[in-house]
C-alpha positions in Angstrom: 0.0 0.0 0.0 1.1 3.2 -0.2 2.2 6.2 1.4 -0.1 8.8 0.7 0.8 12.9 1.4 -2.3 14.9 2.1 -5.0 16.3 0.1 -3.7 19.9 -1.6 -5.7 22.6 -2.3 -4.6 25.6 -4.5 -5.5 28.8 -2.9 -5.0 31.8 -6.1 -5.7 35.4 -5.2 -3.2 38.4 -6.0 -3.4 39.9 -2.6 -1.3 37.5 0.6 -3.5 39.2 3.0 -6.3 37.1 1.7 -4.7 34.1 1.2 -3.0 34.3 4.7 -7.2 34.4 5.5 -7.7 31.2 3.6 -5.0 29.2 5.1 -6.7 30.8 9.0 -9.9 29.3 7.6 -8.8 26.2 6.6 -6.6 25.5 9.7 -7.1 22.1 10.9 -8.1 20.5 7.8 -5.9 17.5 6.6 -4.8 19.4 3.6 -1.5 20.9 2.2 -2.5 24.6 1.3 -0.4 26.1 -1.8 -1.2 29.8 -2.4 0.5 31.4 -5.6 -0.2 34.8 -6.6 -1.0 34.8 -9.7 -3.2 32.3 -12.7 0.3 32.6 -14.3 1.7 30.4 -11.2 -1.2 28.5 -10.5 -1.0 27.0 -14.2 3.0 26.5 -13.5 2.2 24.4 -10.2 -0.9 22.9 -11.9 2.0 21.3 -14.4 3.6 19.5 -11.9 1.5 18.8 -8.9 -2.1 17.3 -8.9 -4.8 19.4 -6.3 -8.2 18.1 -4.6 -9.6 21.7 -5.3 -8.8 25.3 -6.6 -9.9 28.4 -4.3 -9.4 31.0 -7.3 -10.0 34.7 -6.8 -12.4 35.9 -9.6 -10.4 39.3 -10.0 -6.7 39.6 -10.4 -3.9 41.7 -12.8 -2.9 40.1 -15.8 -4.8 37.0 -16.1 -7.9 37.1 -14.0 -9.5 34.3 -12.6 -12.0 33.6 -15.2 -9.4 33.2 -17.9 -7.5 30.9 -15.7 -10.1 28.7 -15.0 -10.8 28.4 -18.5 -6.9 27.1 -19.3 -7.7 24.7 -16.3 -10.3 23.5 -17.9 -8.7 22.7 -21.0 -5.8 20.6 -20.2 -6.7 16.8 -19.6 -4.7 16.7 -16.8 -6.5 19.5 -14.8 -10.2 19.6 -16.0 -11.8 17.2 -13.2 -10.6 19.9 -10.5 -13.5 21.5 -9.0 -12.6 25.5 -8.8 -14.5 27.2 -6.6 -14.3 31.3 -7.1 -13.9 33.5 -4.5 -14.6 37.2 -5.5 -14.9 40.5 -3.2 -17.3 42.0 -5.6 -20.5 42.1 -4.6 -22.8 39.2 -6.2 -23.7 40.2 -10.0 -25.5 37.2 -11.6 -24.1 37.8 -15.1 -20.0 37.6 -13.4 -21.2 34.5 -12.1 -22.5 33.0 -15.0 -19.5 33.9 -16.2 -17.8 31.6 -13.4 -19.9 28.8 -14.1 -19.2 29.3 -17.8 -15.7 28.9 -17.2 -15.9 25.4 -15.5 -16.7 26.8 -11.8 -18.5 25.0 -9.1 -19.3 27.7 -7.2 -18.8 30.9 -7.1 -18.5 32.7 -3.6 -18.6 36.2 -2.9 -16.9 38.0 0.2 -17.4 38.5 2.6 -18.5 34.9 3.1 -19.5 32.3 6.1 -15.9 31.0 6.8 -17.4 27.9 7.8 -18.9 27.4 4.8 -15.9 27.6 2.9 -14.2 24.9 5.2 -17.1 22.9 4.4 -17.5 23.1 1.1 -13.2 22.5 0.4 -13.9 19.2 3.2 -16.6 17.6 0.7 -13.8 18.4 -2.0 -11.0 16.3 -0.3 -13.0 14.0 0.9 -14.1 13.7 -2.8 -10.4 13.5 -4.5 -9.3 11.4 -1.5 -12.3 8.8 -2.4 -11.2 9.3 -6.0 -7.5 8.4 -5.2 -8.4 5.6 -2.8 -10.3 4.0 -5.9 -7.9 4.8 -8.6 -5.0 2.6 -5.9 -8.0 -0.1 -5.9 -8.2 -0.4 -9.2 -4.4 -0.6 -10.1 -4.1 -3.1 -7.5 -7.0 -5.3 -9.5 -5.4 -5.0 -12.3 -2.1 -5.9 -11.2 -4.0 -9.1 -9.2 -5.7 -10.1 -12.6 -2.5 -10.1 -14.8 -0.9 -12.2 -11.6 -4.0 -15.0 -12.0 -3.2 -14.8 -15.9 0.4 -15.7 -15.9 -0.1 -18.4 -13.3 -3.0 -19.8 -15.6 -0.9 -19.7 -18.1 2.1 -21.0 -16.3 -0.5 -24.3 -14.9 -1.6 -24.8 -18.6 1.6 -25.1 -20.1 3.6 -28.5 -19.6 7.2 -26.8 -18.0 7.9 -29.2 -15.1 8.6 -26.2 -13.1 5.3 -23.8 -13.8 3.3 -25.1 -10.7 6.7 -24.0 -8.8 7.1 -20.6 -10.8 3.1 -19.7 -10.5 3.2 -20.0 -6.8 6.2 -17.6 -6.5 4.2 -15.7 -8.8 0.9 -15.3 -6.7 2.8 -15.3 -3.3 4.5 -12.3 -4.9 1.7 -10.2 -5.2 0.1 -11.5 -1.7 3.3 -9.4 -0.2 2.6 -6.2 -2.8 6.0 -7.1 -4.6 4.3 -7.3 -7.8 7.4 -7.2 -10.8 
């Protein structure tokens, strides 16, 4: 089995003194916060590292959230994040349409229940850690399926040692050693 490193969530605004908030808000939770300033960085770390859920400020310099999102959304590797958009502009229904239109789950404006932002990232991890948990199931049934195939194989063929060699085989991936 193996080792896993806690849930991160990708905290994106352009000011530190509202992602120091975040991190305040999310205290506690079993998650590894990484805040970036930028959608420039947040598509840099999104290269490299995989996220349970994207806190994105809907209004920053350069590329604003919405046209972040909307890279996020485009790349295989990144479009099953849930973003959720955090904005201190008072609700306007058309900027968040816009928000869903750009692959949002929610959009939240400020200020906002703090506990309902810790909820709402909780169902999120709880989510990707669900997701991971079955994506390590289903490599491990895979693995255990090709195992059974080769010893079939092995048993079915008429090498004096296959009954030998099978067993070393399944015993193999009993322990998790699978080659």
């Amino acid at each position: 089995m193996t080792t896993r490193q806690p849930a991160r969530v990708l905290a994106v605004d352009d000011r530190r003194d509202n992602l120091l908030a975040l991190q305040a808000i999310l205290e506690g939770l079993p998650i590894e916060i990484v805040s970036v300033t930028s959608g420039e960085d947040a598509l840099k770390r999104l290269l490299v590292e995989d996220y349970a859920v994207i806190l994105l400020d809907a209004h920053m310099p350069g590329m604003d959230g919405f046209e972040t999102a909307g890279h996020v959304k485009q790349r295989e590797r990144t479009r099953h994040i849930p973003i959720l958009f955090l904005t201190a502009v008072d609700y306007d229904p058309h900027l968040a349409f816009r928000g869903y239109q750009a692959g949002a789950v929610d959009y939240i404006t400020k200020p906002f229940d703090p506990w309902v932002l810790r909820s709402k990232v909780a169902v999120f991890v709880d989510l990707w850690t669900m997701h991971t948990q079955l994506a390590e199931r289903a490599a491990e049934c895979g693995s255990l399926r090709a195992a059974v195939d080769d010893a079939l194989e092995l048993l079915d063929s008429s090498d004096p040692t296959a009954t030998e060699r099978a067993r070393e085989r399944l015993a193999a991936v009993r322990s998790a050693r699978v080659r």
